[in-house]
C-alpha positions in Angstrom: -44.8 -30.9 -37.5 -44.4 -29.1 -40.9 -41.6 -26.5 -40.4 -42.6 -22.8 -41.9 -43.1 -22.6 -45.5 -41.3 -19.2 -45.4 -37.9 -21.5 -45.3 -39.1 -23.9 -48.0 -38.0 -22.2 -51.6 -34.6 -21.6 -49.6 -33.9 -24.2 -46.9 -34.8 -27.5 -48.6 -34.2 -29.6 -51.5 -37.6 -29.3 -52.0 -37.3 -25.6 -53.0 -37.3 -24.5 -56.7 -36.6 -28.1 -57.1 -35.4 -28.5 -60.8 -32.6 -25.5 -61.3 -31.6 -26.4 -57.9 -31.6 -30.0 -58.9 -29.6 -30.1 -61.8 -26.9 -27.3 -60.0 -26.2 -29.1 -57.3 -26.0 -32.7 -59.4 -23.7 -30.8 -62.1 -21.0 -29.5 -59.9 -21.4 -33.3 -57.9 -22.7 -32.6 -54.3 -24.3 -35.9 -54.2 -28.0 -35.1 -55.2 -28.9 -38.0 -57.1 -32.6 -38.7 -59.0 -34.6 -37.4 -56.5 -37.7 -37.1 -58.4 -37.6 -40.1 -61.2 -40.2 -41.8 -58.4 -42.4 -39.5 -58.0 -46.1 -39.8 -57.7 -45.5 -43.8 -58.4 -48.5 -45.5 -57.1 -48.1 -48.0 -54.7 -50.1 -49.8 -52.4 -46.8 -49.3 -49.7 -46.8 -46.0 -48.7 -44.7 -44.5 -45.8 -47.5 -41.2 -45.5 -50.4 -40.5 -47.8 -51.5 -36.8 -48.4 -54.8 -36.5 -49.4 -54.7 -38.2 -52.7 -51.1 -38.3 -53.2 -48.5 -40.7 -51.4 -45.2 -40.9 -50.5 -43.7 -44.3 -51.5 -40.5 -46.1 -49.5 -38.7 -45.3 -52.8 -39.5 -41.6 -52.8 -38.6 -41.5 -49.1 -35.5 -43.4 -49.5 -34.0 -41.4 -53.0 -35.0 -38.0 -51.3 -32.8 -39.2 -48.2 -30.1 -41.0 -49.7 -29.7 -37.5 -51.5 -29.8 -35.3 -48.5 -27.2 -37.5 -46.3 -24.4 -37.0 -48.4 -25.2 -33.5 -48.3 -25.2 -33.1 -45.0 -22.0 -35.1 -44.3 -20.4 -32.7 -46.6 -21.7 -29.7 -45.0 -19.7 -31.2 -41.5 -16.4 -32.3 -43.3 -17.5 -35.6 -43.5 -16.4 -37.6 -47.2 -18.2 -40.8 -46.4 -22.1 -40.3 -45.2 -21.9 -43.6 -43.1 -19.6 -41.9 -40.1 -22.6 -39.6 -39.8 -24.1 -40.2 -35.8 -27.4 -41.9 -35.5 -28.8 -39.3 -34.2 -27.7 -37.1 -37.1 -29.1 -39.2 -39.7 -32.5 -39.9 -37.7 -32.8 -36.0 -37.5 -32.0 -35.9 -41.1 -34.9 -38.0 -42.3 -37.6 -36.4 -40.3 -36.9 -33.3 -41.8 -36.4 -35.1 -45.2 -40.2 -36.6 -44.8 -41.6 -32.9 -43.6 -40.2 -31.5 -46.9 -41.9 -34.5 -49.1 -45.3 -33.6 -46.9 -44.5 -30.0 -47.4 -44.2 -30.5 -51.1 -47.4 -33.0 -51.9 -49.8 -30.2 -49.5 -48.5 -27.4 -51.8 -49.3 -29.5 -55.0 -52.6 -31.0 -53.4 -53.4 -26.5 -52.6 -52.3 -25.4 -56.4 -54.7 -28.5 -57.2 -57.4 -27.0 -55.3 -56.4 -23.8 -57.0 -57.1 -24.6 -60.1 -53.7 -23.9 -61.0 -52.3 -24.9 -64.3 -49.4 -24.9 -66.0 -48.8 -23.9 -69.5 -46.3 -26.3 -71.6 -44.8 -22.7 -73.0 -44.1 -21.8 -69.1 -42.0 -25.1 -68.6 -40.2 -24.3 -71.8 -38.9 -21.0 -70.9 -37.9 -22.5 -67.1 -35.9 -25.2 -68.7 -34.8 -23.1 -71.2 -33.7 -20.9 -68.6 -31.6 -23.4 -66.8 -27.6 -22.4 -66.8 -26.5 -26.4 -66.9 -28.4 -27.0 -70.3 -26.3 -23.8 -71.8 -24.0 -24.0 -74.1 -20.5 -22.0 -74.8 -22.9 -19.5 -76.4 -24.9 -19.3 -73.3 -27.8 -21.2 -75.3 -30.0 -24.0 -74.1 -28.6 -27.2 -76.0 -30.2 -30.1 -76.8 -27.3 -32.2 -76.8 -26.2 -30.5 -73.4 -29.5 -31.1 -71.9 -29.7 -34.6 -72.7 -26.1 -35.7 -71.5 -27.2 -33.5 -68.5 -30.1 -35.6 -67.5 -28.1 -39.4 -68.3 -25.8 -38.2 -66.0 -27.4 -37.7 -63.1 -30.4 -41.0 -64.4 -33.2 -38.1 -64.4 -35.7 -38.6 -67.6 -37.1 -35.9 -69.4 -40.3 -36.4 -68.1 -39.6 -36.6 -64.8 -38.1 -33.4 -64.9 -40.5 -31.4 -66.9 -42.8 -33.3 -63.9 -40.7 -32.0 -61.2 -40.2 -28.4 -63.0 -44.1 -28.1 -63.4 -45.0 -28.7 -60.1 -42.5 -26.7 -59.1 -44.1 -23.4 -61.0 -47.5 -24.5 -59.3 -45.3 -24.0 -56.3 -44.0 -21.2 -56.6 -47.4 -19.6 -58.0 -49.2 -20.5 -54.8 -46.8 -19.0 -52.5 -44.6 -16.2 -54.2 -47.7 -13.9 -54.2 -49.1 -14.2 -50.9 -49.0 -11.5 -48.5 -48.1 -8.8 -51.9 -51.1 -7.1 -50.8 -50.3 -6.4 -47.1 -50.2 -2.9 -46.4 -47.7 -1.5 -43.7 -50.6 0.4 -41.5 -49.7 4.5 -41.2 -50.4 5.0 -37.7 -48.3 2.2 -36.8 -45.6 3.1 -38.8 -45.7 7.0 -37.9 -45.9 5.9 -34.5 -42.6 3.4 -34.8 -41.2 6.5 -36.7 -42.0 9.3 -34.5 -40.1 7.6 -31.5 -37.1 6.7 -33.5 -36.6 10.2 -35.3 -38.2 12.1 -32.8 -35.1 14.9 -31.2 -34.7 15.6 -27.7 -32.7 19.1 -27.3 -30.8 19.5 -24.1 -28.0 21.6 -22.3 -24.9 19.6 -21.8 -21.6 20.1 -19.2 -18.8 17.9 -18.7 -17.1 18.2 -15.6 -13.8 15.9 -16.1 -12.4 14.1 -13.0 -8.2 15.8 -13.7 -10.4 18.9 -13.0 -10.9 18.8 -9.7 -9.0 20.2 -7.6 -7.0 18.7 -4.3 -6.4 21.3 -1.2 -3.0 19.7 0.3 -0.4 17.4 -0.7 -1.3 13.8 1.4 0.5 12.9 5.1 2.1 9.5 5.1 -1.3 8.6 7.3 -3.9 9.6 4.2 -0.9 7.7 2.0 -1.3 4.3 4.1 -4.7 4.2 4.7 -5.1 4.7 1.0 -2.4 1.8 0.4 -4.3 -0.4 2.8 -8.0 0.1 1.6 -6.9 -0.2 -2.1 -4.2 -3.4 -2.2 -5.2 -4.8 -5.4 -3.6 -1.5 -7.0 -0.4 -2.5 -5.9 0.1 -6.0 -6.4 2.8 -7.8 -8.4 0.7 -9.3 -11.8 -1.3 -12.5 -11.3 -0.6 -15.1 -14.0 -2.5 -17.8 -14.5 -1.8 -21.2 -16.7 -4.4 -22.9 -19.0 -5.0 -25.7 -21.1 -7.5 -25.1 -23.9 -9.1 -26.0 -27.2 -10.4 -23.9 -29.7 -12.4 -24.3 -32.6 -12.8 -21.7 -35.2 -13.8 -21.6 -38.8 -10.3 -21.7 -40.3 -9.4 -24.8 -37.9 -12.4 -26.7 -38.6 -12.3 -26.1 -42.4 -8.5 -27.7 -42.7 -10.3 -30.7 -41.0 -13.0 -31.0 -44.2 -12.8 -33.7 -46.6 -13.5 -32.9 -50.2 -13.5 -36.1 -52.5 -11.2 -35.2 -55.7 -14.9 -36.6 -57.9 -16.0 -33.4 -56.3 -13.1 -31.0 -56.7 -13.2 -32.5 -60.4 -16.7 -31.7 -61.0 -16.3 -27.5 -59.4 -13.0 -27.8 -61.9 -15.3 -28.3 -64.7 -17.8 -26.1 -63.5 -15.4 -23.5 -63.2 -14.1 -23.8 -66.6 -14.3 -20.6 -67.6 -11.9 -19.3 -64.8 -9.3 -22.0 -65.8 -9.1 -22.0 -69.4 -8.7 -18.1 -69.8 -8.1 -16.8 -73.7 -6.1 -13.7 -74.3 -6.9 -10.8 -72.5 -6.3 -8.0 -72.7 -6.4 -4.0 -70.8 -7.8 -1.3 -72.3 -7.7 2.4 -71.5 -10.8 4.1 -73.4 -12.5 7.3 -75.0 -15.7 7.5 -76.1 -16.6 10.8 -78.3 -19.6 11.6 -80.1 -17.7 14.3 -82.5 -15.0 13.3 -85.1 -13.4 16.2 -84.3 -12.8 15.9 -80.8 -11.5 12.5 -81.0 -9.0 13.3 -83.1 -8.0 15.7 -81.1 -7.8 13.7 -78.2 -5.9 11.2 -80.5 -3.3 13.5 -81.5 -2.4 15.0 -77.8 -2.5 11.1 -76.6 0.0 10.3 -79.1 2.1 13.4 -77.9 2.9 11.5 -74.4 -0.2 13.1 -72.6 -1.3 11.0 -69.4 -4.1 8.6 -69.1 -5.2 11.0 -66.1 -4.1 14.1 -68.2 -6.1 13.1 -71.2 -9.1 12.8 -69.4 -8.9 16.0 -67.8 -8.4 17.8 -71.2 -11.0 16.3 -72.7 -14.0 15.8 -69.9 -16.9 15.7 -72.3 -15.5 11.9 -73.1 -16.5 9.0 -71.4 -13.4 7.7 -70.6 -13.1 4.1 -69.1 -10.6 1.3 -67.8 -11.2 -1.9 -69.0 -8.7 -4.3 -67.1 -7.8 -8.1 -68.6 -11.3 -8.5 -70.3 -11.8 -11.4 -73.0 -12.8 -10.0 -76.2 -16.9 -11.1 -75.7 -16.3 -9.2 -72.3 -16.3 -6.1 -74.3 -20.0 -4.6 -74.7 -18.9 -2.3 -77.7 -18.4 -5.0 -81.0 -16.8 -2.8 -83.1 -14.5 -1.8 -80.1 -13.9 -5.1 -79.1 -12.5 -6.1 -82.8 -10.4 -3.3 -83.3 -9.2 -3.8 -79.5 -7.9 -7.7 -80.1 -6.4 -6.4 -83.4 -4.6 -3.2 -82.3 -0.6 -3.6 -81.1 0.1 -3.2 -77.4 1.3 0.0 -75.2 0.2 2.7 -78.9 -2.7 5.0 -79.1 -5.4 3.5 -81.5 -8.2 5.3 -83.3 -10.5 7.2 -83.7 -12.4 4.1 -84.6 -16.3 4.9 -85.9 -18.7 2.4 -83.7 -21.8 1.9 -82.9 -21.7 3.6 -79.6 -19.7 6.8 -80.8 -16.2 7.3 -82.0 -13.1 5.5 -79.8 -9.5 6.2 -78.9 -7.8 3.8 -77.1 -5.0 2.4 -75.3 -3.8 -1.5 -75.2 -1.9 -1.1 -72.0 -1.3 -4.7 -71.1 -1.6 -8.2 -73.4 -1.7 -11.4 -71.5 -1.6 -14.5 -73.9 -4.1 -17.5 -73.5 -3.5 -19.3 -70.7 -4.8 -23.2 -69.2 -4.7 -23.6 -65.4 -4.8 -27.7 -65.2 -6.6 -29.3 -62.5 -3.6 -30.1 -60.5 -2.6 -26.5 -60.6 -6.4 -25.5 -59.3 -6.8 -28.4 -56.8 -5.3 -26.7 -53.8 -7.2 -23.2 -54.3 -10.5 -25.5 -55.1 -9.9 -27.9 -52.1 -9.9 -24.3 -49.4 -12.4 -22.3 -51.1 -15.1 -25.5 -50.6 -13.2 -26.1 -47.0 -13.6 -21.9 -46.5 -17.5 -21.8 -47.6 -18.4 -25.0 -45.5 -16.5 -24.5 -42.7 -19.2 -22.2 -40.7 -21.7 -24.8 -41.0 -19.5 -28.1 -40.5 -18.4 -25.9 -37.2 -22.1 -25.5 -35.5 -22.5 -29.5 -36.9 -19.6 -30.5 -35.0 -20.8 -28.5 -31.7 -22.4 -31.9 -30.4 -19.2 -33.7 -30.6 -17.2 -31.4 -29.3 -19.3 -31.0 -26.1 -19.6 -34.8 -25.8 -16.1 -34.8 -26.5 -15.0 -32.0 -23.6 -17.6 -33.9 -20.9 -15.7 -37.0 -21.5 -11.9 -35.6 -20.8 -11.0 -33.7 -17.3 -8.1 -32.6 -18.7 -9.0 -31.5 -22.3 -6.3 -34.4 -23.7 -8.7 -36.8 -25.1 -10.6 -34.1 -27.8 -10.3 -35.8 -31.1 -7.5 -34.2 -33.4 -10.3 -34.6 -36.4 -13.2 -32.1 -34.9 -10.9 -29.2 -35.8 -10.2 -28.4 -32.5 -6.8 -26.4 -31.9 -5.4 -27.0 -28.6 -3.0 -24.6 -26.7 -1.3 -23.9 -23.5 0.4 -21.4 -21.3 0.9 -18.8 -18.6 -0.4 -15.6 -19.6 -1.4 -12.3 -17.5 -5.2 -10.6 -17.9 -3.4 -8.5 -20.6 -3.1 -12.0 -22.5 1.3 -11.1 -22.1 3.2 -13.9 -20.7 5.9 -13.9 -18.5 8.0 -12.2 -21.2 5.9 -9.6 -21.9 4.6 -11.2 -25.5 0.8 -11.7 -26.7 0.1 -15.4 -25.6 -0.3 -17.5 -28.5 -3.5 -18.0 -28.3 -6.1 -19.1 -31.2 -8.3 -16.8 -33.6 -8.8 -13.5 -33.7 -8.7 -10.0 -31.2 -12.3 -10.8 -30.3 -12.0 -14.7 -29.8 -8.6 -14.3 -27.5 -10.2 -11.8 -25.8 -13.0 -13.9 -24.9 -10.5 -16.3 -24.1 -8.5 -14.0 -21.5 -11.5 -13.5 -20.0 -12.9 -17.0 -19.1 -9.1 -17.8 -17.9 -9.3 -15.2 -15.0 -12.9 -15.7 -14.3 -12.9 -19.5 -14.3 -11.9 -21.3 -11.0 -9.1 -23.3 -10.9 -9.6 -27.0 -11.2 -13.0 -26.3 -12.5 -14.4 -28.8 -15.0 -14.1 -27.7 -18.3 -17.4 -26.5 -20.5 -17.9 -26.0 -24.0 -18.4 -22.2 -24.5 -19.8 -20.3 -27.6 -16.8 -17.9 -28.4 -17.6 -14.3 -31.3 -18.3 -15.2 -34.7 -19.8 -19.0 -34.4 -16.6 -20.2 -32.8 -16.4 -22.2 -29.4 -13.7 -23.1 -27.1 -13.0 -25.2 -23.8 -10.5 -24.6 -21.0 -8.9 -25.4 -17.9 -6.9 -23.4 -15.7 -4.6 -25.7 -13.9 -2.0 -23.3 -12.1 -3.1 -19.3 -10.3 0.0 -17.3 -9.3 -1.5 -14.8 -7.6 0.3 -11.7 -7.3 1.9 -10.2 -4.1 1.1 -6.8 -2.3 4.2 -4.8 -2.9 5.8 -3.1 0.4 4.9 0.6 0.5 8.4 1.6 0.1 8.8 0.8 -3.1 5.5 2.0 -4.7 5.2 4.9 -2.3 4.7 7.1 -5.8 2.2 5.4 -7.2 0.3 5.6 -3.9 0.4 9.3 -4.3 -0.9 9.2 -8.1 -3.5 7.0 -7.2 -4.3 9.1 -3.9 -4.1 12.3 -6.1 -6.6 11.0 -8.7 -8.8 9.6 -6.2 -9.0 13.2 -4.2 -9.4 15.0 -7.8 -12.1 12.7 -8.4 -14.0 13.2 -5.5 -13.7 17.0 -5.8 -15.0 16.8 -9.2 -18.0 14.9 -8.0 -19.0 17.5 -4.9 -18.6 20.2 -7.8 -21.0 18.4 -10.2 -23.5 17.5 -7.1 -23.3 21.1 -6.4 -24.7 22.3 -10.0 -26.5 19.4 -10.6 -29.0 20.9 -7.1 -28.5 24.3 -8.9 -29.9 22.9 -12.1 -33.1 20.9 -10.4 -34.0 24.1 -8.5 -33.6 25.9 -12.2 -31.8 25.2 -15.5 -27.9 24.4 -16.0 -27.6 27.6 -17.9 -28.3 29.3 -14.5 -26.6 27.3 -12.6 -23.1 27.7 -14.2 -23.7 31.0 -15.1 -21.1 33.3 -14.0 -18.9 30.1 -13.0 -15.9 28.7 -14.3 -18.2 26.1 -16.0 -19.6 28.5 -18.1 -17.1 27.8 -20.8 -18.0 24.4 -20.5 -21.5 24.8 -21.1 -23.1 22.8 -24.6 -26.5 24.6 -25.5 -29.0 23.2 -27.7 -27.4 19.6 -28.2 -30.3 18.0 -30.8 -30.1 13.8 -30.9 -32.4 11.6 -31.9 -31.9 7.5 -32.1 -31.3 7.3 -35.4 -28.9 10.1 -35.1 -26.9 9.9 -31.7 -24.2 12.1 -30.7 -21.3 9.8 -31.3 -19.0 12.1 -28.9 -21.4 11.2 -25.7 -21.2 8.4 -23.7 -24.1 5.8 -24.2 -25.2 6.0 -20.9 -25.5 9.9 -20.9 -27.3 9.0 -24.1 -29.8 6.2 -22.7 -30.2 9.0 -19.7 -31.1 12.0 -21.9 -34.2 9.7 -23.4 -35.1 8.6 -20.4 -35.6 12.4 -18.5 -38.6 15.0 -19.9 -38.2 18.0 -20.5 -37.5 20.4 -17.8 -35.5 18.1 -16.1 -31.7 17.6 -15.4 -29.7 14.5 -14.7 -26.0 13.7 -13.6 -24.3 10.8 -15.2 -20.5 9.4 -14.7 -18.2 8.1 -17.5 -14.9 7.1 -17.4 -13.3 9.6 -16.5 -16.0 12.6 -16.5 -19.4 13.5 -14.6 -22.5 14.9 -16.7 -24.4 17.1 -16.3 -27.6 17.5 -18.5 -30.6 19.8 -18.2 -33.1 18.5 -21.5 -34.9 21.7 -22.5 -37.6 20.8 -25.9 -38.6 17.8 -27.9 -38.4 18.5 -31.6 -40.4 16.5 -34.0 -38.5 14.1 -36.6 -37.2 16.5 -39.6 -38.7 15.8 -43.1 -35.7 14.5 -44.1 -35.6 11.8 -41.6 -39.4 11.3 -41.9 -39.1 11.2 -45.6 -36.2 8.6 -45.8 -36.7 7.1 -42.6 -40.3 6.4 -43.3 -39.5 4.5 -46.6 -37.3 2.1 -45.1 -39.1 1.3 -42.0 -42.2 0.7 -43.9 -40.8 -1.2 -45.9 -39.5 -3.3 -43.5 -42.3 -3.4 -41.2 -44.5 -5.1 -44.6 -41.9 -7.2 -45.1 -41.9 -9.0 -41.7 -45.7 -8.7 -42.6 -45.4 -10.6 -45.6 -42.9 -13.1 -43.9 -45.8 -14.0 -41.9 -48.3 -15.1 -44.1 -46.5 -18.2 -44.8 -46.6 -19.2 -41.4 -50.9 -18.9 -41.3 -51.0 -20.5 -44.7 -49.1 -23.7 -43.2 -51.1 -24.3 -40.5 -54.2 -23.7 -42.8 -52.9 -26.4 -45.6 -51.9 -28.7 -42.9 -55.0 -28.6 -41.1 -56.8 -29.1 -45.0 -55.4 -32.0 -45.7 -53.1 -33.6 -42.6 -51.2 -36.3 -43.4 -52.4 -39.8 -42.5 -51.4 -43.6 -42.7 -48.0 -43.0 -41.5 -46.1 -46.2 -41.5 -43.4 -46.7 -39.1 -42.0 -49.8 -40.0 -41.6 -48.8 -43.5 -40.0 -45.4 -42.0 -37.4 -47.1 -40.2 -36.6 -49.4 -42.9 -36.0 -46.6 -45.5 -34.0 -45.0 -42.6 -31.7 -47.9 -41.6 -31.4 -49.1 -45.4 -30.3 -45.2 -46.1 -27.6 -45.1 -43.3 -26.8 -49.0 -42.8 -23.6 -48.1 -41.0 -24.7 -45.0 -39.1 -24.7 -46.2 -36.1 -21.1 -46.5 -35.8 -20.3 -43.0 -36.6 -19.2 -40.8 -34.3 -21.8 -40.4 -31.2 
């Protein structure tokens, strides 16, 4: 029931519970005082854990936090239009992370892990909301902090301690898994490995046709191959899309939150004068005033640095003055006129020259000003998320209209219509408007003409997380042209077609040559000869890009000493593989890092997964209480059931 505690520091509000905590409360997602409960005995308890107990009141804070949350992530201001179904989902998973956290207390317990007073310190300390303007933890800060979000002291240093335990349990386990050699060598050896062959390509333009056609070749060609020489099939559709920038107009964001990012953001908003440097950085007197006096001459920023490369020469563009590392620089900078060569100034770092190329006074963007920008970037980093949340909806939504009228406007779903060819050009030769980008209309395009007409419509998972629905409601299939009038192309397309068969006899011919030898013999002495590739080394990590992938696939998949014939496009292949090289030291040297470093991290990733089942099975939860769990969950949600279904 417990999900993997490799997701728990990352997926949960249970994870690295106090910075995340006191983030997400400062800049207003909801998260109210989660822990102010915690550990309260009770003689009501909704599941004990061992020792420890999880009260109604723990349950119903830790929800009450997460439904907001999760309403937001959808577009949704108000948690109550969240579905039943939603909200039920929600709470399981709420009461897994509470078990999930009490085990790993009850296992640090066990442990014999304790936490030092210093260590909570420095983690508070360390806490970016309790910071001043300086960047310093502040009392004062720290205490209007916690009032406004109703946590006490205590119950955070509670929540921050157990939290450490936490994270000293877990964080370590699985550091001493080691990547075995012979596996890795192995996974290595047939990744880098080379396989060295003899290549030809025999293009289909190169073969060669005996005799023009007679009308009879011309019409049997025009007769077996009609769907060349049809008029274009167009095809109408109705449709709905939904993509990330159509759901994320959809989103709701409370101005309480905008507000609260506004604030949090301060530093963006309320900008002080800033200003752009160009920079030279000598460690000799002598040199910098040389480089001073040919700057002040009308030398170039690009010529200077040229003429004087033992400087380290740098661009600084509209920094604040604490933005600049160098103090002494950094003074004389935000006291120095604009567009005139200053220095050389003696600093701590060496002796500068520089260049004020650009002064921009101190400048306040007000809310109002920020709201829009504030309102799509939280719209733009949600709307991924709020997309796959809506998915439900929109299916129940698509199954419950025939005709794709009836999909609610506020799922973010962008409905279009039109005639369109399988080029996506309508009747006018334009790209059909259709929704989202190449890869979503070309996914589009190709449902249209592969979908039935009249068929019931289907919710179906587009590139990139996005989905769409259609219907085609009108085929005009195209016409077979009278001969007459496409009598030329018949003769291209009979030309190509003869060319193409001659090229094929050719390669059969040396492809037998080659099995009864090697493709050097074969098209020695023939006009393939120039053709001829020798010694053509790839390996899968290093794949000749100018092959096609399935003369690459075949090239693995012969041995050595034997030749295969493969068809692309517009070519046949011909490849005879002569040696397999080992891996070079390069590759084995560079390769071998990463993949073992990979290989023990999926390793590590694992150890989690044995380590929940072991804590579970050491202490399993008991006395679950199913009446108190569906009171917490009804009292959390009361109007959730008339959200959307």
């Amino acid at each position: 029931m417990i999900t993997t505690l490799r997701h728990l520091f990352v997926d949960s509000w249970a994870g690295r519970a106090a910075a995340l905590l006191i983030f997400l409360a400062f800049i207003g997602w909801g998260v109210g005082d989660v822990y102010s409960n915690m550990g309260t005995a009770s003689s009501n308890e909704v599941v004990r854990v061992g020792d420890r107990s999880i009260t109604p009141d723990d349950f119903s804070r830790a929800l009450s936090a997460q439904l907001p949350e999760v309403a937001r992530r959808i577009g949704l201001a108000d948690p109550s239009k969240l579905p039943k179904g939603e909200v039920e989902q929600i709470a399981r998973q709420t009461l897994q992370n509470l078990v999930i956290q009490n085990e790993t207390q009850l296992a640090a317990a066990r442990a014999g892990m304790m936490v030092p007073d210093d260590l909570v310190r420095q983690e508070v300390f360390a806490i970016p909301a309790f910071h001043n303007a300086a960047g310093q933890f502040d009392r004062s800060v720290f205490n209007d902090r916690l009032t406004r979000i109703g946590l006490s002291e205590g119950k955070l240093l509670q929540a921050i301690r157990e939290d450490i335990a936490s994270r000293g349990l877990l964080q370590g386990m699985g550091q001493s898994v080691i990547a075995p050699p012979s596996l890795t060598d192995r996974m290595l050896s047939f990744d880098a490995s080379q396989r060295v062959f003899d290549l030809v390509q025999i293009p289909f333009a190169s073969g060669v046709v005996a005799a023009a056609p007679t009308d009879d070749q011309l019409h049997r060609f025009y007769d077996n191959h009609p769907q060349m020489f049809r008029t274009t099939e167009y095809r109408h559709a109705k449709m709905v899309v939904m993509t990330p920038d159509s759901v994320a107009k959809t989103i709701e964001v409370p101005d309480d939150v905008l507000h609260r990012l506004y604030d949090f953001q301060a530093r963006t908003f309320d900008m002080p004068e800033t200003r752009t440097l160009q920079v030279l950085t000598f460690t000799d007197q002598a040199k910098a005033d040389a480089a001073a006096t040919a700057w002040k001459s009308g030398t170039s920023w690009d010529d200077i640095q040229k003429k004087f490369p033992e400087a380290a020469a740098v661009s600084l563009p509209s920094v604040r003055q604490s933005d600049i590392p160098n103090p002494e620089l950094a003074k004389a900078a935000f006291a120095a006129p604009s567009d005139r060569i200053s220095g050389p100034e003696k600093t701590g770092m060496g002796w500068v020259v520089f260049n004020i190329t650009a002064i921009t006074a101190p400048h306040k963007t007000t809310f109002e000003q920020a709201k829009d920008g504030l309102k799509t970037q939280v719209q733009t980093q949600e709307a991924g998320e709020a997309l796959q949340a809506r998915q439900k909806q929109f299916q129940d939504a698509v199954a419950g209209s025939s005709t794709l009228e009836q999909i609610p406007s506020d799922l973010g779903a962008v409905p279009a219509s039109g005639t369109l060819d399988s080029n996506g050009l309508t009747q006018d030769g334009l790209p059909a408007p259709i929704p989202g980008d190449a890869a979503l209309r070309q996914a589009i395009i190709h449902q249209i003409f592969t979908q039935s007409k009249g068929a019931q419509p289907t919710v179906i998972n587009g590139p990139n997380g996005t989905a769409f629905s259609l219907l085609v409601d009108e085929v005009h299939p195209g016409t077979l042209k009278p001969f007459d009038s496409v009598r030329d192309q018949v003769v291209q397309a009979w030309t190509a077609d003869q060319k193409r068969h001659a090229a094929d006899l050719r390669a059969t011919a040396l492809f037998n040559a080659a099995k009864a030898g090697t493709l050097r013999k074969a098209v020695e002495g023939q006009a393939e000869a120039s053709a001829l590739r020798q010694d053509v080394a790839v390996s899968r990590v290093h794949p000749d890009q100018s092959l096609p992938q399935n003369v690459l696939r075949g090239v693995f998949g012969l041995k050595p000493g034997t030749s295969g014939m493969f068809e692309s496009p517009d070519a046949f292949w011909l490849v005879n593989v002569t040696a397999d090289k080992p891996a070079s030291a390069e590759d084995m040297k560079s390769l071998g890092n990463q993949l073992s470093d990979e290989y023990l991290q999926s390793m590590r990733s694992d150890i989690p997964v044995a380590l929940n089942a072991a804590i579970e099975k050491a202490v399993p939860p008991s006395h679950i209480n199913m009446a108190l769990y569906n009171q917490v969950v009804t009292a959390a949600a009361p109007a959730a059931g008339n959200g959307a279904q």
